[in-house]
N, C-alpha and C positions, 0 to 999 in steps of 0.2 A: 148299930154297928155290932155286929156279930164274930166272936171267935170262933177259930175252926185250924184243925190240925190236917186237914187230908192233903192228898197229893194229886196232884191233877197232868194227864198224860206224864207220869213218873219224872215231872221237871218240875213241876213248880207245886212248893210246899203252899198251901192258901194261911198266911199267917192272920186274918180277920177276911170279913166281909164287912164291904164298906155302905154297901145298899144294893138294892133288891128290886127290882118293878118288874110288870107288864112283858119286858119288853126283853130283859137279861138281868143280868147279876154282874157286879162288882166287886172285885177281891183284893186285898193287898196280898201279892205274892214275894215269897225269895222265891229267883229263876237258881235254879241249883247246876247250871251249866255255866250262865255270866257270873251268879255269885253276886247279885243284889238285889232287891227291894224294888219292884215293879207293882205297877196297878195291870189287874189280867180284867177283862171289859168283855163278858161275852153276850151273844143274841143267840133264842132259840131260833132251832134248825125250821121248825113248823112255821115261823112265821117269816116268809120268805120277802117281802116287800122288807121288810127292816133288815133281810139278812146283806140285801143289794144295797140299801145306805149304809150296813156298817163297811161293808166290803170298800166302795164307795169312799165312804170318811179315811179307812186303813193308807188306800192309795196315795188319796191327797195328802192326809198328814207324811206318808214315806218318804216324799220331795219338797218339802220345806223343811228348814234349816235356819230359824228365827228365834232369839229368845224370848221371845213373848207369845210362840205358837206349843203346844206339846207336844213332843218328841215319841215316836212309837218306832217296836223294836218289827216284833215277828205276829205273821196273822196262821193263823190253821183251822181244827177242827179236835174239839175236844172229844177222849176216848170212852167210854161206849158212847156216849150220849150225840155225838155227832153234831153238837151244838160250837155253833163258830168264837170265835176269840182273838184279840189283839191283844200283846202287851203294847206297855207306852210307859213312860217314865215317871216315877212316884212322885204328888206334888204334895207333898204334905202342909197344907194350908187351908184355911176356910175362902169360903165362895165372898165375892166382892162385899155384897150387902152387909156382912159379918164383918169383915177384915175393917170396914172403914168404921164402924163405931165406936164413939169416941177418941176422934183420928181427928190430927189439927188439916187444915184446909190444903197447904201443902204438899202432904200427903195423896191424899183426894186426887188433886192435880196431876199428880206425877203418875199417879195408877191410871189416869185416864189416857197421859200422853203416850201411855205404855200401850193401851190398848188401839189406841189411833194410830198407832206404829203399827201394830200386828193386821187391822185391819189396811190399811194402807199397803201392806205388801202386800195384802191376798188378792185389792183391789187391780192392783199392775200386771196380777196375773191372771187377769181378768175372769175374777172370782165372785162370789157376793157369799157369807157367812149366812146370814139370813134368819139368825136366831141369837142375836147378840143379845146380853141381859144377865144382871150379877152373878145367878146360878152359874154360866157359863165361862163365869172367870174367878182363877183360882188364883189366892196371893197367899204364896207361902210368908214364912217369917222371913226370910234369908232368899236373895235371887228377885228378878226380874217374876210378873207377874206372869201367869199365862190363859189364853185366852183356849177353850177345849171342844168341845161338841162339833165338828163339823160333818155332821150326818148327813143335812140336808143345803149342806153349799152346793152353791151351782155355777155354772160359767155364766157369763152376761149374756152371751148368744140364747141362751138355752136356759132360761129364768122360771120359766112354767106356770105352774098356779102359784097363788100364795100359799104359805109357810112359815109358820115361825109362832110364836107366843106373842097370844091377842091384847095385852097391854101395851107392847113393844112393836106392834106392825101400822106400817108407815101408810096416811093413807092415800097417797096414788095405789098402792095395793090392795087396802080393804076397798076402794072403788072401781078393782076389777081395772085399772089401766096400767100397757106399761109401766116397768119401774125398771131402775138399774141401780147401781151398788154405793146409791145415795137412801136408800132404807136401811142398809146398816148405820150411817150417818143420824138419820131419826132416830130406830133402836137405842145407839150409844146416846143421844139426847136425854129419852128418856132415863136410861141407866145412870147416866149422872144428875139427873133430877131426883131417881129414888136416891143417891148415895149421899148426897148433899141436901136433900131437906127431906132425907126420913121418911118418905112417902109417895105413891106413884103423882105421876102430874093428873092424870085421869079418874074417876073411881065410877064405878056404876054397878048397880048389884044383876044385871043383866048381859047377856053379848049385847042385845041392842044397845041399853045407854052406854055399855062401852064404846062400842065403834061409831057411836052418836057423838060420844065429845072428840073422838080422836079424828073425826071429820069437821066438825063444826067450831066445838071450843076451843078458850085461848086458857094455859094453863095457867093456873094462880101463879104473878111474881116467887120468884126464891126468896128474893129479899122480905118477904113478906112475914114465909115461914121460918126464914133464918136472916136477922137484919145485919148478924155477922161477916156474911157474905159478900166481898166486893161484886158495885157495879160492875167490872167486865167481867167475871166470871158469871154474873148471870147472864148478861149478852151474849156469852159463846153459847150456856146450855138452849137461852130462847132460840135463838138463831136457829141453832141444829134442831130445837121440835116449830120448824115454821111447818105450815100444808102445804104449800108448793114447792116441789124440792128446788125449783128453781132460787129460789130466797136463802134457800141452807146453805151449808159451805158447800162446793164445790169438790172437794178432794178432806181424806183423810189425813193429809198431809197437812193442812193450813188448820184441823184442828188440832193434831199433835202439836204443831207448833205457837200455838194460840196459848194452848194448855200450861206448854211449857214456859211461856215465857212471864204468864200469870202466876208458877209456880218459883218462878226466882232463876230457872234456868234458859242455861243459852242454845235454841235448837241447834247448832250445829253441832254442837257434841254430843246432845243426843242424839242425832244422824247418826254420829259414826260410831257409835255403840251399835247400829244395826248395820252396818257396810256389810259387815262377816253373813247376816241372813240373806243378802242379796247374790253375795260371791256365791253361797254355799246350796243355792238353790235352783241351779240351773239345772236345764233338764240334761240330757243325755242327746247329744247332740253327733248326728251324722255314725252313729250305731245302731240304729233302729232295726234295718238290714239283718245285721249279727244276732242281735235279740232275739229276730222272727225265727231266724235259720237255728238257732239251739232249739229255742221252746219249742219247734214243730219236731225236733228230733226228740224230745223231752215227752212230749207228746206222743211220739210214735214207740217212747219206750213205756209210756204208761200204758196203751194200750195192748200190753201183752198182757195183762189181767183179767183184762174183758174174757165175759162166756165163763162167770164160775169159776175160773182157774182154767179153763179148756183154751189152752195155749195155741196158735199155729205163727209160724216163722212168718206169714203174710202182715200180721201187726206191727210186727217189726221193720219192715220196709219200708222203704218211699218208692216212688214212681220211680219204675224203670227196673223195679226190684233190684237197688240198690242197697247193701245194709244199711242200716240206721247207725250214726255214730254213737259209742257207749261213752268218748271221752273228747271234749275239746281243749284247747290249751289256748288262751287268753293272753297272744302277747304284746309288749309295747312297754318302751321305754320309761324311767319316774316322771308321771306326769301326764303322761298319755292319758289316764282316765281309766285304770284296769281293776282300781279298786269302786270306784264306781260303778262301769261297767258291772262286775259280778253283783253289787250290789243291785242292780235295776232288776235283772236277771229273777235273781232268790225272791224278790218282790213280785215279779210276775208270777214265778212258781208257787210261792205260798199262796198266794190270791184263787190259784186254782186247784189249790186242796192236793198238793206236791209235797210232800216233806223235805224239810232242807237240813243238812247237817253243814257245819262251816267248821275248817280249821285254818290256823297260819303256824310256820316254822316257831319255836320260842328257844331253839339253840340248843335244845335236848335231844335226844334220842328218840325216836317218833315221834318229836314234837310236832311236827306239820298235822300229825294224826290224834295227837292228845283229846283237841276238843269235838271233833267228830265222834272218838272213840265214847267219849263222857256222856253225849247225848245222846247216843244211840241205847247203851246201857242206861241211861234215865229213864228213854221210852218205853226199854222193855223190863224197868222194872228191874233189874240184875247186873251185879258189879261189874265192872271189864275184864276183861276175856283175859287168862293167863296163857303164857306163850303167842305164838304165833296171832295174831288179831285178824288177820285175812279172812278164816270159816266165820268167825263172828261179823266180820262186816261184810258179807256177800249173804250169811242168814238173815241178818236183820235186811238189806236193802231187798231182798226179794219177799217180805212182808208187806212193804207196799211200795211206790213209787217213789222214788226222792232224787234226789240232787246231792252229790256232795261236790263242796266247795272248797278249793285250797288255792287261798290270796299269798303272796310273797313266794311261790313254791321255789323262785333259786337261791333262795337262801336254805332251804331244805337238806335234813343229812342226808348221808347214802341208804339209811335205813329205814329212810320215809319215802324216798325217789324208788327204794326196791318195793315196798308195799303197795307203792302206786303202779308200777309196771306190771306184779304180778294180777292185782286187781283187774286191771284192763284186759289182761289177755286171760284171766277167767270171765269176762264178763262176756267176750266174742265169742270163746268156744261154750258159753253157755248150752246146752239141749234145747230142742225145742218145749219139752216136757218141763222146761225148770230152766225157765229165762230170766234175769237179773232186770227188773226193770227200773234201771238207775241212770244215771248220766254223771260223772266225773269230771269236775269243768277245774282249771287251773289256771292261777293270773302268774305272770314272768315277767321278767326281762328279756331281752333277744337272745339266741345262742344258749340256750338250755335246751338238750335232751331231754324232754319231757312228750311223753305221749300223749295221741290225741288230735282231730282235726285241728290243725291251726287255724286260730282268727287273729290275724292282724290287728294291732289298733290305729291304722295308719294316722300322719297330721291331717288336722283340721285345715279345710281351704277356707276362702275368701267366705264362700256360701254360710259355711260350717260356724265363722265367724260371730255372722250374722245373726244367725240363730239363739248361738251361743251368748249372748249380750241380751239379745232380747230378749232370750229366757230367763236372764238375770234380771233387768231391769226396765222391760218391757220398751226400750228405746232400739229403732231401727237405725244402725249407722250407716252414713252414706259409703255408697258401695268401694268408691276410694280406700277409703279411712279401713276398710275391711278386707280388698287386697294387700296396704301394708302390713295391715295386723295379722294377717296369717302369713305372710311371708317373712316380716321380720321377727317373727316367731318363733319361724320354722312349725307352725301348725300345732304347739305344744299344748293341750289344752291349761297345763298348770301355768304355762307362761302367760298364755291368754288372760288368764284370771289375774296374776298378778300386776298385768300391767293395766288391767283397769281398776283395779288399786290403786295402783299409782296415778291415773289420771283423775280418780277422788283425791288422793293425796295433793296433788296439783292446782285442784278445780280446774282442769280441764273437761269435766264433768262434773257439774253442778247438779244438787238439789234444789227445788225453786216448788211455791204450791201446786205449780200441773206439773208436777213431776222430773224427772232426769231431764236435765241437759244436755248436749254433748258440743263443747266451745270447734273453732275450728282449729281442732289438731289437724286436719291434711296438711295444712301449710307450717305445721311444728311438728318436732318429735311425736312421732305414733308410739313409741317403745320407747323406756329408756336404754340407755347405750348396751346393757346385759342384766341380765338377773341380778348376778353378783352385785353390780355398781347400785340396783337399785334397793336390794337388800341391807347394802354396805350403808346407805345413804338414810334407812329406817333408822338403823341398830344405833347409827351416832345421835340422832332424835331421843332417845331412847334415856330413863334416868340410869345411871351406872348400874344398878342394882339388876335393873330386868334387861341391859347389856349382856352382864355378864350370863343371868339364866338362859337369855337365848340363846347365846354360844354356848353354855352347857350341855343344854336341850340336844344339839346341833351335832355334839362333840357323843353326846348318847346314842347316840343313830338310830334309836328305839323308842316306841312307846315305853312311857313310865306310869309306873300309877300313882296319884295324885297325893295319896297317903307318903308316900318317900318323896317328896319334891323337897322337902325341909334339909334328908340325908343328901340331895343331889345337889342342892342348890349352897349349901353349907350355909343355911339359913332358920332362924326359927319357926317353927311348923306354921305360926299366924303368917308370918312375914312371908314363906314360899307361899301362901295360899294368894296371898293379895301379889304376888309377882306372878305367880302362873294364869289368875283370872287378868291382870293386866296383858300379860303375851299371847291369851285366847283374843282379848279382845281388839290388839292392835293387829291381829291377824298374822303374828308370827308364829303361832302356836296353834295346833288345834286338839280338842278333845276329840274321843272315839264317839260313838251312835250313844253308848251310856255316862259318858261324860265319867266315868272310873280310871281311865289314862290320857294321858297328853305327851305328844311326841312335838317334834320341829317340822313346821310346815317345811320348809326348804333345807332337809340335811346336808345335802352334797352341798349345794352353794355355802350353808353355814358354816360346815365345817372345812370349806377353802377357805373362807374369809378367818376362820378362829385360827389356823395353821397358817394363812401367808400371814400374817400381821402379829404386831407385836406385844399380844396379847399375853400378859405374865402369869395369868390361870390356867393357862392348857394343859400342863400338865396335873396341876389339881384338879381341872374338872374331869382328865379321863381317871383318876384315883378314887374320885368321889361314884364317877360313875361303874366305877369296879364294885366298891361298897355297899351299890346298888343293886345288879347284879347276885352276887354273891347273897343278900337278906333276900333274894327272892328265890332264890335257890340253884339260882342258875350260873354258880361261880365252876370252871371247869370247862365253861362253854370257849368257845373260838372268841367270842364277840369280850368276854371276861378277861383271857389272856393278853387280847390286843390293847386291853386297854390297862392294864397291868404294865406292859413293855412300853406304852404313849407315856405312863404317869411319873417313867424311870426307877419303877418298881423290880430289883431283881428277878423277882419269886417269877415277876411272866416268863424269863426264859425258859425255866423247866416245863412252865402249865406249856406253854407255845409249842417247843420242843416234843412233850407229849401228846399233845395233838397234832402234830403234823403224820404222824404213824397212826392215826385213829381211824377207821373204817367210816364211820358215820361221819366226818365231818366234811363237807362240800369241798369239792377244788378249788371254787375263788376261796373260801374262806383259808385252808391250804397256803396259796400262792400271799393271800395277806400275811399271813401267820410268818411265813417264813420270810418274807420280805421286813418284815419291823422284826423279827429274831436278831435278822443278820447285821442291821444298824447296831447291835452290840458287840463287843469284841468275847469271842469262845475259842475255846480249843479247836484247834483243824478239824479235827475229826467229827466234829460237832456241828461246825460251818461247812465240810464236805456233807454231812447228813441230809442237814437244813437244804444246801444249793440240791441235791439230787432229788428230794422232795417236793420242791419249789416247780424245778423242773418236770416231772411228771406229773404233778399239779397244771402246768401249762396243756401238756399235749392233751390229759381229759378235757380239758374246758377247749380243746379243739383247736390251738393255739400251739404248734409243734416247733413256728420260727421264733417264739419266744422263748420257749425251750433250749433251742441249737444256743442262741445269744447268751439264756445263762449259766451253759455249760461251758462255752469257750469263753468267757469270762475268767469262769474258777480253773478252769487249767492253768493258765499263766499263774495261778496266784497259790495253788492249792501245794500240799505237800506233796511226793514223789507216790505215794498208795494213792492218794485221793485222787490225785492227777489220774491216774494209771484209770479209774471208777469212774472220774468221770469221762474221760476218753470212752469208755466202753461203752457207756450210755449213752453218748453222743452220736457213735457209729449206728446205737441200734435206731437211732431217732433217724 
């Protein structure tokens, strides 16, 4: 392990090298865009067979979503060297074999059922690992184990030659016959034969007398080399190194649970310790279409590079000599799946050597554009643009191909919605001599002027359903049970998820050793009565403590970062930590891709439930969450104010008051500002202000009869001037 200070494509500072082979190099990096501590994994460019398993492993880890698989961020192409690279998440721990030494038996137990979990999901998704063995599993001190390498996993269909490491390979495969994803099963055999008796079960100083015993021999009892060892615990590891897999267990499941129940625990709570990697892993469902239609647009704008720079408008087109779209707009209700959506997206483009920049609104002042602006000047090496940012992000994007990305864009201010309009219509009247070959994609809500082909994210049908479930937990439902679910729905994909939650919650879906259940809900509630009822129904489950954090979380309507959960939760910083990994885990909470912040999986529901009920924190938690806010620097914002004027804090009238005359801050946010201003009693002239503000706040967001409603409102009630002002503005409406 080697230190090293350089920078690598001007984001990531390399704070050591962690190892070195053959095949790439490994680094611990700070990403200087996220702002933490990543392992950066790269393969050289020349050796192309490994460059497709890493590409390959990048994908599959992108769609899993399990705490005992490793978490990967961004894939590309290192600059000069053109040598490939993933980040993934830092595990700072040693490999199995190390971690268990001098570790009581327990222990042992638990890390295995940990990894009989991570295999078992992969297997549902009808995966095979294929090179299970201690190297390959990493047990920090602190967290859930995780299991890493998967270069050369394969689908069960599509299995191919053998693979994997010759102590650990199962042998219906060293015999050249089918296998399926019962050789991971052997693998973990052996794996827990080296971690519990010190030693592999096989030795031979040859491949021959290797694959000699791992065919023919019966390995030395456990108990032999360790007579500490309980009877069943060596039965489960014999079992799993039988030769015929027919003899082994049957599913990854009946050893996690085997595992756990030898270690003193009860497998059904270790089940729902993993429900959240099942929900979280589904694939992208009845979007496929939208995918293909950006990325061949994405494609048609990378190809204005082609020929040396020798540019012609023909690259640009699609058939029919149509333009090529420079900007789409991603819309669809909370819930729809639009932060997903872009996320698949950016996965596709990175995989194909795209550059992606991402940003979201943060309630500032080009906030939508902050983190785009950050890494675009990382890439090149040079600080962000003073004044206007537009020449700077139109020179950078025509350097090479990219994507930019803006999730949440209608919470966006007016000074980030103007950088984005003017961007777009320099990107169409680009020359042909000096074309921007970029794509600006945008996630919304409906009824936002935002430019750009729109793609709907319409609801999920019956079909959509279908799919949707089985790519979570590999169970087909009957096609019944799949009409209600999308209809009593309404198609929502957050809804969808939720209420198969709640039919685990229920055991109306059952875990069992061949896997998911599903009881016969057709002839019961498919759905519970609403979201709300069934959120309402968790939260009083719930110990008081991590009640109240979720209605906090809820009442925040933001990501927070996990560092201030202590300030937010009016908690001590140990105690927020073990409430927040409790609310990730019971699935009311979830962290981001780097696990650095945690929002409320269901805000709007949450915070109808914190506000109708009679909940005596509401107002401390919007106070707390000011104080939030404000240490991040973001006190001054709309989202600050409101929650200043929720907490019954005077000071928000003036912040509100002052924003509502601000240029940069959104209409809705506007129309809220002024709507919880006027809950306080002010001077007329103050309240005439406020309603005229409110009101032309309505007709931007497209909404002119909500307008007319609360200007003749304020006539009956306003003074004889104000009256006279708002008359006027009424007329013009």
């Amino acid at each position: 392990m080697t230190t090293n200070t350089s920078l690598l494509n001007g984001r990531y500072k390399v704070i050591r090298t962690l190892g070195r082979g053959g095949m790439g190099v490994v680094h611990e990096v700070m990403d200087q865009v996220r702002k933490e501590v990543l392992a950066l994994k790269t393969v050289r460019a020349d050796r192309l067979p490994n460059v497709e398993l890493f590409r390959h492993e990048f994908l599959l880890l992108s769609r899993f979503r399990h705490p005992n698989i490793e978490r990967v961020y961004d894939f590309g192409k290192l600059e000069p060297e053109n040598d490939y690279f993933f980040t993934a998440e830092r595990i700072d721990g040693k490999n199995l074999f190390e971690a268990t030494e001098n570790v009581d038996l327990a222990r042992c137990l638990d890390l295995g059922a940990q990894i009989a979990r991570a295999l078992s999901f992969m297997h549902e998704r009808g995966l095979v690992h294929r090179d299970v063995k201690p190297a390959n599993i990493l047990v920090p001190e602190f967290g859930p184990t995780r299991v890493i390498d998967f270069g050369i996993a394969k689908p069960l269909d599509d299995l191919g030659e053998v693979a994997g490491t010759l102590g650990y390979l199962a042998p219906e495969a060293l015999r050249g016959q089918p296998f399926d994803h019962r050789v991971d099963l052997y693998a973990l055999g052996v794996t827990l034969y080296v971690v519990l008796g010190r030693m592999p079960p096989f030795e031979g100083v040859t491949t021959t007398e290797i694959i000699g015993c791992h065919l023919q021999e019966q390995p030395r009892p456990l108990r032999e080399i360790n007579p500490s060892i309980p009877t069943r615990v060596e039965a489960i590891v014999m079992r799993l190194l039988q030769k015929d897999p027919g003899d082994r267990f049957q599913s990854a499941d009946e050893v996690a649970n085997e595992l756990a129940m030898a270690a003193g625990q009860s497998p059904s709570l270790e089940m729902r310790k993993t429900v959240d990697g099942f929900l979280g892993s589904g694939t992208l469902v009845g979007r496929d279409h939208a995918v293909k239609r950006m990325m061949d647009a994405m494609a048609a704008r990378a190809r204005m590079l082609l020929r040396h720079g020798e540019v012609t408008r023909e690259f640009g087109r699609r058939s029919g000599n149509a333009p090529v779209p420079c900007a789409y707009a991603v819309v669809g209700e909370s819930g729809s799946g639009k932060t997903r959506f872009l996320r698949e997206f950016r996965i596709q483009c990175q995989v194909r050597g795209i550059a992606c920049y991402e940003g979201e609104p943060d309630g500032t002042r080009l906030g939508g554009w902050s983190r785009v602006i950050a890494a675009m000047s990382a890439m090149r090496g040079a600080g962000p643009p003073e004044g206007d940012p537009l020449p700077f992000i139109l020179d950078t994007a025509r350097m090479r191909a990219c994507a930019i990305l803006l999730d949440n864009f209608e919470e966006a201010d007016e000074d980030s919605r103007d950088l984005l309009s003017r961007l777009v219509n320099m990107m169409k009247l680009a020359p042909a001599d000096d074309p921007v070959p970029a794509l600006v994609v945008t996630g919304s809500k409906p009824g936002q002027p935002i430019p750009g082909d729109p793609v709907h994210l319409d609801p999920i049908d019956a079909k959509g359903a279908t799919a949707m479930v089985k790519s979570m937990f590999g169970v087909t439902i009957p096609p019944v049970v799949a009409e209600r679910l999308a209809s009593e729905t309404g198609g929502d994909p957050a809804v969808i998820e939720e209420t198969v939650r709640w039919w685990v919650s229920t055991r109306k879906f059952r875990r069992t050793n061949r896997g998911w259940i599903l009881g016969d809900v057709a002839r019961e509630d498919v759905v519970p009565a609403s979201l709300h009822e069934a959120l309402s129904a968790r939260l009083e489950k719930m110990q008081p403590a991590e009640k109240e954090a979720a209605l906090t979380l809820a009442v925040m309507g933001r990501p927070v970062s996990v560092a201030h959960l202590g300030l937010l939760f009016g908690l001590p910083e140990a105690d927020a930590a073990a409430v927040g990994l409790a609310l990730t885990a019971s699935g009311v909470a979830v962290t981001d891709a780097s696990r650095v912040n945690i929002r409320s999986r269901f805000p709007d529901a949450g915070l109808r439930i914190a506000e109708g009920s009679a909940w005596k924190g509401f107002a401390a938690a919007h106070g707390r969450a000011a104080a939030v806010l404000e240490k991040d620097g973001h006190g001054g914002t709309p989202a600050y104010a409101l929650h200043l004027l929720k907490s019954g804090d005077t000071l928000g009238i003036p912040a509100a008051l002052r924003l509502l005359d601000a240029s940069h801050v959104p209409p809705s946010e506007v129309a809220r500002l002024a709507e919880a201003a006027l809950a306080w009693p002010m001077p007329t002239s103050l309240e005439s202000f406020a309603r005229r503000r409110w009101a032309m706040a309505e007709v931007r967001r497209g909404r002119p009869e909500a307008a007319r409603t609360i200007l003749t409102r304020a006539i009956t009630t306003a003074g004889s001037a104000a009256g006279v002002a708002h008359g006027r503005l009424l007329l013009a409406l």
